[in-house]
N, C-alpha and C positions, 0 to 999 in steps of 0.2 A: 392475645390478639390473633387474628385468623387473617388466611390466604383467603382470598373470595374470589371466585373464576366466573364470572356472566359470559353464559353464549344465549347469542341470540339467532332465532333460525330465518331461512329465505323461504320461496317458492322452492322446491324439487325439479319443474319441468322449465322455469326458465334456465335458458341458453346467453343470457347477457347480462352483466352485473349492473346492479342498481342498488337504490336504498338512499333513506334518510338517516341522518345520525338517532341513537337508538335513545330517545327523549328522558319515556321512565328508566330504564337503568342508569343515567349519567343524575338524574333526579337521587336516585336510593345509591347510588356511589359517593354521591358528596358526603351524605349522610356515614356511610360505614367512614369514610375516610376521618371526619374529624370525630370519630371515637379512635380513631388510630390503627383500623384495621387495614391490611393491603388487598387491592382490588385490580383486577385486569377486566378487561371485555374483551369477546370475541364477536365479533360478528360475521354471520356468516355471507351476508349481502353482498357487501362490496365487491371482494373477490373471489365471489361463488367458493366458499370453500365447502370441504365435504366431508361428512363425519368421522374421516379418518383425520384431518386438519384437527379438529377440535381435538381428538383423540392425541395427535403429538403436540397440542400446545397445553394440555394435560399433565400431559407427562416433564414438560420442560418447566412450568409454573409450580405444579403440584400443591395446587388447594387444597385445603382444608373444607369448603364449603363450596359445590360447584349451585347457582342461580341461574333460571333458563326463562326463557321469552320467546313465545312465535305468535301469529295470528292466525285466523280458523284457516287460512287458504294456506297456511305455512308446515301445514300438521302431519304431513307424510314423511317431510324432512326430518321434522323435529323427531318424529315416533323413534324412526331409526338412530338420530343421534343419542338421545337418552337410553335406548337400547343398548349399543356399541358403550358407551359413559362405565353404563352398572356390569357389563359384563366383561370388560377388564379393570373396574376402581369399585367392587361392590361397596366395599367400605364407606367410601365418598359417599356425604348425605345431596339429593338431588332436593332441590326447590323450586318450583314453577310458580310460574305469575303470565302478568299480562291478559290482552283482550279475551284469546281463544279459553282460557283458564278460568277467568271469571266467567263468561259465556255458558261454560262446559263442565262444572265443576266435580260434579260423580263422576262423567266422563274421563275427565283427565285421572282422578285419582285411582280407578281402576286399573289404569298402566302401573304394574309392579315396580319400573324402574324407576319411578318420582314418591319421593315420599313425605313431602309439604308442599303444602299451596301455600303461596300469600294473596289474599283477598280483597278487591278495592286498593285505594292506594296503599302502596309499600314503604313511603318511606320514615315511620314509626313502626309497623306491624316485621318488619326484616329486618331490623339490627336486633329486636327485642328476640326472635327465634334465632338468630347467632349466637346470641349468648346462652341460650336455651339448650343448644345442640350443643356448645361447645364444654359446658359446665356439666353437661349429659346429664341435668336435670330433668327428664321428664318429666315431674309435677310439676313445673314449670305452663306446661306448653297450654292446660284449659283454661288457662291465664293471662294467657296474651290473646288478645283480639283481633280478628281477622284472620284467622289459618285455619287451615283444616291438615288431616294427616288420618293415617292408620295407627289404630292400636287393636290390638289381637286380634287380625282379621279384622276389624269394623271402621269405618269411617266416620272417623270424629269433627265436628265445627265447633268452631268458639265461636263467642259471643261477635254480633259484627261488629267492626272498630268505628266509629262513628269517623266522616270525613271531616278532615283538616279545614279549620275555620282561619287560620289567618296563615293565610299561603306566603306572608310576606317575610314569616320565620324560617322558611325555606331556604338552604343555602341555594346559592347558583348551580348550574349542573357543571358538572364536572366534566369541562372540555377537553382536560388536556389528557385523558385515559385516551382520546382519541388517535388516529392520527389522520389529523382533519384533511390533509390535501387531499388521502383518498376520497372524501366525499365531494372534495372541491371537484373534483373531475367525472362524477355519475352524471348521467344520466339522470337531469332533475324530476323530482315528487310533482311541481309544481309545472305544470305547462305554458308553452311557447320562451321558455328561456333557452338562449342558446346551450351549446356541446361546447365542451372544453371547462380552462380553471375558471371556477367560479367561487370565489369565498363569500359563502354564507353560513347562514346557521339558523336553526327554527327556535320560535318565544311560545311557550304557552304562557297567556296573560293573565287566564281565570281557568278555572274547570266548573264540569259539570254542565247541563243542558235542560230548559225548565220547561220545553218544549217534547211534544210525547209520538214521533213518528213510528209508526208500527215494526216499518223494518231496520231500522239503528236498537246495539246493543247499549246496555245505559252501564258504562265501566263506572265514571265520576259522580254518578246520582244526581237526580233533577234540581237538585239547588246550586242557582250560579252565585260560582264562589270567586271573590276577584283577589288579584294583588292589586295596590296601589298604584297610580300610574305613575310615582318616582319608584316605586321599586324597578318598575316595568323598565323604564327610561334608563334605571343607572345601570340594570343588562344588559340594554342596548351600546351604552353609552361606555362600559366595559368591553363587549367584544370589539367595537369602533376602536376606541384607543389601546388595546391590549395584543388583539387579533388583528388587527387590519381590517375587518369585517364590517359591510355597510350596506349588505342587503339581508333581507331578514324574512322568513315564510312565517307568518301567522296562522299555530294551529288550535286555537281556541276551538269550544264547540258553535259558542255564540258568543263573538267577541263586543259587537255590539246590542247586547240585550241594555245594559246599561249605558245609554247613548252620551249623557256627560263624563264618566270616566273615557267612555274612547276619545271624547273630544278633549279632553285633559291630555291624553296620551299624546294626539295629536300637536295639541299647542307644545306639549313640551319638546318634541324632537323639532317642531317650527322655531321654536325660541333658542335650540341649540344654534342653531346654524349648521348642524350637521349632515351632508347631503344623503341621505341614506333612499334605499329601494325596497318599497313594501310589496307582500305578493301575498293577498288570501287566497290559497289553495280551495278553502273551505271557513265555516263557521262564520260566517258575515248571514244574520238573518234579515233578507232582503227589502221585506216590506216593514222593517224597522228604521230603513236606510234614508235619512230625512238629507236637503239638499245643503244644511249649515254640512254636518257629518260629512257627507261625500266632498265636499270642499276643502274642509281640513284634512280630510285623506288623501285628498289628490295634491294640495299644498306638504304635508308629509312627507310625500313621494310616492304614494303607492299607485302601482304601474300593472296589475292584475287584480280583478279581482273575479270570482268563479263565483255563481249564482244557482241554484241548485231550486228553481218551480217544480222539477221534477214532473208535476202534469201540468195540465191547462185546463184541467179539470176541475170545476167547486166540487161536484159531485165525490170524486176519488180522492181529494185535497182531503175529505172529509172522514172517507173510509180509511185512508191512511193516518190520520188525526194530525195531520203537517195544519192543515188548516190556515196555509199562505193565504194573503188577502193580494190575490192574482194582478189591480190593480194599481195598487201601490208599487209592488216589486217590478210592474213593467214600467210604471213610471222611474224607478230608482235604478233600470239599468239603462233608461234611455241618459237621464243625467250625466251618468256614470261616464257613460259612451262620451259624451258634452263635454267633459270634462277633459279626454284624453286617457281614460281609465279602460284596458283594453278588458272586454267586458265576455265571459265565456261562462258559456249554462251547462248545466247537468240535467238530464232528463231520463226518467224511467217509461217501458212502456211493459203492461202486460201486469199491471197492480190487481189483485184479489177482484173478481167482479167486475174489470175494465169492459167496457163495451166499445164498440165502432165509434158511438157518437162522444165518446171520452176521449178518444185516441185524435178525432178530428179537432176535438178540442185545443189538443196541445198543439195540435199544427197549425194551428189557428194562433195560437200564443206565439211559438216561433217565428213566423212567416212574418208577426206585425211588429215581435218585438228586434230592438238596437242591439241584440248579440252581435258580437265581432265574431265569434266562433263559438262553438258547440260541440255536446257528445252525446248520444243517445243509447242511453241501455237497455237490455231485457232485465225486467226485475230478477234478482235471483234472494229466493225465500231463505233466509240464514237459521241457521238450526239455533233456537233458544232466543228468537227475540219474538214479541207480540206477534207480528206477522205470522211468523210461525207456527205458533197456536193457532190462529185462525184457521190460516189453510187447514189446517187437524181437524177444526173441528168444522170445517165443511166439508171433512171427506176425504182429502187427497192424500193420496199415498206419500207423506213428504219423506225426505230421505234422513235418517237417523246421524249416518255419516259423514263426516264434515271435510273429509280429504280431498274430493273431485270438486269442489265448489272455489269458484272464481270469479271477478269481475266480470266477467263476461261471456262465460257460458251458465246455463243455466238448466238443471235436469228437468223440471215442472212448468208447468204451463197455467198461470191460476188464475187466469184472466177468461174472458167470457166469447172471445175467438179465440178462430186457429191458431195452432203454433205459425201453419205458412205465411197465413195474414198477418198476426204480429210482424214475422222476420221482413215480408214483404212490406211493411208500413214503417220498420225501422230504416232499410234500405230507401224508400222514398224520402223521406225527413233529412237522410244523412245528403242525399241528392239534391234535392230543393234548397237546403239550406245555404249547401257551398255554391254550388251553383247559380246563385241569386245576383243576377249583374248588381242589382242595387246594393245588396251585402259587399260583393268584391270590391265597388266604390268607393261606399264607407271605410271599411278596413284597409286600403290603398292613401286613402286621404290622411284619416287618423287615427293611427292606435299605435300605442305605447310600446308597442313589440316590433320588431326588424322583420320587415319582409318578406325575405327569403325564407327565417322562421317559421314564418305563416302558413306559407306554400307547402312547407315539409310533412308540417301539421296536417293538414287539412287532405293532405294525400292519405298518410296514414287512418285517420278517420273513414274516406270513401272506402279505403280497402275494406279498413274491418268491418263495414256494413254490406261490401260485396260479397267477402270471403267467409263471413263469418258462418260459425258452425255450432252448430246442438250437441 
């Protein structure tokens, strides 16, 4: 049996700690755990720790196998921590996973200091390479499915592991590696929830996403794959009576693609009696959102849900292959709104080919629809997904590099105006929108979130479409 160390990496330039509990590792921890292996996490999130942290919690644990995790925006951090790792523990076999790895795969293997991938889900393809490394079988390794690795110089793939069909074999993740009050007190994932202790905890219900938008990475592959809605409900209904826990982030890709399983989900925390607080951050696909469904959702408890048109365009709905049917989805946030379901959009602007009369589009969608609050981004093209190719092959210099890319700044411009006009069209949207006496009304009268909340929110937003910078 082995020592297993997971660190998982932050942002580098944030200055204030954040994060959500770390999903897939506590997913592939259950798993090492009931083969009887020991396991820690680190994460570097919560308390911005810094490559030298991981370095003395190294040395105090002393793995046998360290396991590592960051996303494409996390990757400057991470270079350096797996650096520092291999050059005092060469020994120490390094294994990466996660979004930016799948995404980036030649890329990452390149870095001398990492010398496995695990590919697609991990948790079948990572206990079977512990035992591989630990038994120092190499003939082992073009036998198990989903890794990639080096041998003499060259980079080798195996076969890809086919994704897990009954998720409902899965044990639970593994909470208690945690220690959860730190998360209880971050600065929440999910928006307009208050500051301070908050015991929650995130469900993924299904994976995978059957829907094909240019600029999203496809980690879980396009077949939605569900658990049960008693599996779903008896993890619920575990952290409730176990943890104390009674609100919950839903991060499916698309939790309602399958509309009677959500409403299965639904009735059964309704027939608990259990008072619980549901909050989709993401993955609710909108114009799937029928008015039985948002009823049992709002009967559930859920108290957010985030709406992502992105444009108000058919035309760019179409170039991006999101392919939302605009009409339905503003019908299903106006309900929403109805209902007491406080209702918040995502919007990108500055899409491949976006023109003038696209962008007026979306403010045209905005302006009529029952948003409570809203955010407005510049697209930013991600290295290795469709979009991606695109812009290549019309031309644009995209950037190979994946270290300076964030939510919200953006190096290219691949839209069909200015850079000024964009930024000067995101600044109007962020303006109009807050600014909208009939908006301030509505959100005054009814919405599921505390006031004061709102104010704080919606400050923050004006700024970063003031201040914002290229």
């Amino acid at each position: 049996m082995a020592k297993i160390l997971f660190v998982r990496s932050r942002i580098e330039e944030r200055d204030y700690n954040y994060g959500n509990p770390p999903m897939g590792l506590l997913y592939i921890a259950a798993n090492l755990l009931k083969e009887g292996h020991e396991v820690k996490i680190v994460d570097m999130r919560p308390k911005l720790l810094l490559p030298e942290d991981v370095l003395a919690e190294i040395q105090r644990f002393k793995p046998d196998i360290i396991g590592t995790s960051n996303l494409t925006i996390e990757k400057s951090l991470y270079d350096k921590v797996v650096a520092l790792i291999k050059k005092h523990h060469p020994a120490i076999p390094v294994i990466a996973g996660g979004a930016h790895v799948n995404a980036a795969q030649e890329e990452v293997l390149r870095d001398p200091h990492i010398d496995y991938l695990v590919l697609g889900e991990g948790e079948e393809s990572f206990p079977l390479l512990v035992e591989a490394i630990l038994s120092e079988a190499e003939e082992k390794l073009p036998r198990i499915k989903g890794i990639a690795y080096r041998r003499n110089g060259a980079v080798e793939k195996t076969e890809k592991r086919p994704y897990i069909e009954d998720l409902d074999q899965l044990p639970f993740p593994c909470w208690d590696l945690l220690d959860l009050e730190t998360y209880y007190r971050l600065p929440p994932f999910m928006p307009f929830i208050p500051k301070g202790r908050r015991p929650y905890m995130q469900i993924v219900s299904s994976r995978g996403c059957p829907y094909n938008c240019t600029f999203c990475h496809s980690i879980m592959g396009k077949r939605f794959r569900t658990r049960s809605p008693e599996n779903v409900f008896a993890e619920l209904e575990t952290l409730y009576k176990g943890y104390g826990i009674s609100e919950f982030e839903i991060l499916d890709d698309c939790f309602n693609f399958d509309q009677e399983r959500a409403e299965k989900i639904c009735d059964l925390i309704i027939q608990s009696g259990i008072k619980m607080k549901l909050w989709f951050p993401n993955g609710l696909r909108g114009d799937r959102l029928s008015e039985r469904l948002l009823e049992k959702l709002a009967a559930a408890g859920t108290k957010v849900i985030c709406f992502a048109p992105e444009s108000g365009s058919n035309r760019v709905q179409k170039v991006v292959r999101k392919n939302v049917n605009l009409e339905k989805l503003q019908k299903a946030i106006t309900i929403a709104a109805k209902l007491g379901i406080h209702t918040h959009g995502f919007f990108m602007l500055g899409f491949p080919t976006e023109t003038k009369k696209d962008l007026q589009a979306t403010y045209k969608f905005m302006k009529e629809s029952k948003l409570h609050t809203a955010d407005f981004f510049i697209c930013t093209v991600y290295p290795h997904t469709p979009m991606w190719d695109q812009v290549k092959e019309m031309g644009y210099d995209v950037p190979e590099d994946s270290s300076n890319i964030n939510f919200h700044n953006t190096s290219i411009n691949v839209s069909a105006v200015s850079t000024e006009y964009l930024i000067a069209f995101q600044r109007k949207l962020f303006m109009d929108f807050y600014f909208s006496p009939g908006r301030i009304f509505r959100v005054l009268k009814k919405s599921a979130v505390k006031k004061r909340y709102l104010f704080f929110y919606a400050l923050i937003f004006i700024r970063r479409a003031i201040l914002r910078k290229r």
